[in-house]
Backbone as numpy.savetxt, mean C-alpha at the origin, in Angstrom:
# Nx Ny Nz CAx CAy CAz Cx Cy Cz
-14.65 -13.18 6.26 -15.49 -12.00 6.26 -14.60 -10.75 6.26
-14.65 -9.97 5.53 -14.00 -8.43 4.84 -14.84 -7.37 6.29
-13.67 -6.93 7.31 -14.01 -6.17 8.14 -13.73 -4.27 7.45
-15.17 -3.51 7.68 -15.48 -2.59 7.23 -14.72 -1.78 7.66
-13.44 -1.60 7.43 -12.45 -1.08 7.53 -11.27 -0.82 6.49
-10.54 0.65 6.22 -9.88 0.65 5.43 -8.43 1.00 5.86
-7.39 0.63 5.16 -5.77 0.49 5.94 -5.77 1.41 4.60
-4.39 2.18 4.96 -3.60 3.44 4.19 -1.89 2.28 4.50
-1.24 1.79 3.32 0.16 1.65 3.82 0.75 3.14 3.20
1.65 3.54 3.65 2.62 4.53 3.24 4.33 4.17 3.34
4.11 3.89 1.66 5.69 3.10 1.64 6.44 3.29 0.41
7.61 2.99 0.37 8.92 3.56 -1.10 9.06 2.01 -1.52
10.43 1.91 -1.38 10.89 0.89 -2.09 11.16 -0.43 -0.91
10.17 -0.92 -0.77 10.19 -2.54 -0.35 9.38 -3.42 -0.75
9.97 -3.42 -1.67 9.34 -4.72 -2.90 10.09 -6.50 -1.46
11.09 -6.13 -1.28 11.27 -7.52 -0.13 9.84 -7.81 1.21
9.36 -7.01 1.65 8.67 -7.08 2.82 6.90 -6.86 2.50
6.60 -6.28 1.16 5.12 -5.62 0.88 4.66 -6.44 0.75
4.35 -8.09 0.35 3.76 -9.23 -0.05 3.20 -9.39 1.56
4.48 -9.52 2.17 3.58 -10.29 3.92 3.01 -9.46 4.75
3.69 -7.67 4.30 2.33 -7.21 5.15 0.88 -6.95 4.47
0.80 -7.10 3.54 -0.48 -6.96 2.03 -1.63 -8.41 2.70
-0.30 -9.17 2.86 -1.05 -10.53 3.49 -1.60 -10.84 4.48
-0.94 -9.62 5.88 -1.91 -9.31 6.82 -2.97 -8.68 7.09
-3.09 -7.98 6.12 -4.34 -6.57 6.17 -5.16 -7.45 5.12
-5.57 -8.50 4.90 -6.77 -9.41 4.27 -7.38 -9.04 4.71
-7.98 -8.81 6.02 -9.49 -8.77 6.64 -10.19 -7.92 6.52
-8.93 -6.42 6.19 -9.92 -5.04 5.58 -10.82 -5.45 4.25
-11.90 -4.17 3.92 -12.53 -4.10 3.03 -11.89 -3.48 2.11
-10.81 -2.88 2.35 -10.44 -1.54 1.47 -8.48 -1.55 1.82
-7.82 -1.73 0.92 -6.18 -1.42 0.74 -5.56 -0.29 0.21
-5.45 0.75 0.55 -4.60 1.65 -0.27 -3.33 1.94 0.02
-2.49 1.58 -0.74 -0.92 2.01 -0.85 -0.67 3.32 -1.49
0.01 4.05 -0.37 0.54 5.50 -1.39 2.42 4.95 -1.27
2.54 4.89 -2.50 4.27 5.09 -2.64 4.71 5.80 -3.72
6.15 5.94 -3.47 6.97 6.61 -4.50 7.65 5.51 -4.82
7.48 4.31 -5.26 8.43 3.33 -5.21 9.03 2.87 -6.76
10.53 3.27 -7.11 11.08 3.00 -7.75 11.56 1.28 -8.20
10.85 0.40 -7.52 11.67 -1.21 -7.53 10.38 -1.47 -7.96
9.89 -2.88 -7.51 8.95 -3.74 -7.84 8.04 -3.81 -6.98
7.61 -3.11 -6.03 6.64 -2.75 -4.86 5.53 -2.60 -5.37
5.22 -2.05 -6.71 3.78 -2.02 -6.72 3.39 -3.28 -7.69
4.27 -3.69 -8.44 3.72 -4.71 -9.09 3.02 -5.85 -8.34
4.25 -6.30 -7.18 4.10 -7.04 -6.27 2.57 -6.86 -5.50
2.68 -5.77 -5.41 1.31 -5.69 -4.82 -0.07 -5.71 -5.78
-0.19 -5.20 -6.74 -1.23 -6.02 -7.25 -1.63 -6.87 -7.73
-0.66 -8.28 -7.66 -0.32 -9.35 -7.86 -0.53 -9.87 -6.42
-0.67 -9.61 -5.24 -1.19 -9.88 -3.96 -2.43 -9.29 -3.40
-3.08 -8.33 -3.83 -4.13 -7.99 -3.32 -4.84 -7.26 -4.98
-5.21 -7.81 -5.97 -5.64 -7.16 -7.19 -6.67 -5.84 -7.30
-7.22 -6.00 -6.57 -8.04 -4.89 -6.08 -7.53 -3.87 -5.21
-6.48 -3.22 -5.22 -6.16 -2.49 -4.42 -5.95 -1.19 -5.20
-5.65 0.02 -4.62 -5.77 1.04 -4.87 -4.55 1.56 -4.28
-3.58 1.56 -5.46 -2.95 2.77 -5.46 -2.60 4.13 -5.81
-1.62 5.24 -5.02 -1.58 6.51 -5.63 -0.40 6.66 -5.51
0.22 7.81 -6.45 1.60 7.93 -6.21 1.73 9.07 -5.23
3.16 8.86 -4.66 2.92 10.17 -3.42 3.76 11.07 -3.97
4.17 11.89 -3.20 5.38 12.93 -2.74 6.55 12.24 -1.88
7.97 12.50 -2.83 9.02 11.85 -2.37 9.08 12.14 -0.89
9.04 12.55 0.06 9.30 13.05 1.20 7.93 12.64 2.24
8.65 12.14 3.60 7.67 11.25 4.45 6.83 12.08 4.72
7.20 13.52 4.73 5.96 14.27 5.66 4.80 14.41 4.34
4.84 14.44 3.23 4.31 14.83 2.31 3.35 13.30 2.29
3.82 12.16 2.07 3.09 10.63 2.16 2.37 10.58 3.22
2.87 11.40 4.48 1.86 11.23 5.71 0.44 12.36 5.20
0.65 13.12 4.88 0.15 14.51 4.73 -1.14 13.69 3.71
-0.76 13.43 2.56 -1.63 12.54 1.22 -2.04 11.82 1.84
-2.17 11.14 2.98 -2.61 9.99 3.06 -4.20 10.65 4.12
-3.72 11.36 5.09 -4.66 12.09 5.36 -5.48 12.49 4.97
């Protein structure tokens, strides 16, 4: 059962680690990744959660925190 809840990740380049946390946040209804990610991070991810929603951010953390808001 998909709990009515939505997760924001805010992340760059970790194409190594985005699969197992993508794999914990199953239970939300809703995934959105904001990155600037230059590697294989987003492929990876919609290849693990297909329905997900990404945006691209602003290189700089305060700016990814800021967008995500």
């Amino acid at each position: 059962m998909k709990v009515s809840l939505s997760i924001i990740i805010i992340a760059a380049d970790v194409e190594k680690t985005i699969r197992r946390c993508l794999l914990s946040c199953r239970f939300a209804k809703e995934i959105i990744l904001i990155t600037s990610a230059t590697d294989q991070t987003i492929s990876i991810a919609k290849k693990t959660v297909p329905n997900i929603k990404i945006f691209p951010s602003i290189t700089d953390t305060q700016g990814r925190f800021n967008y995500a808001l």
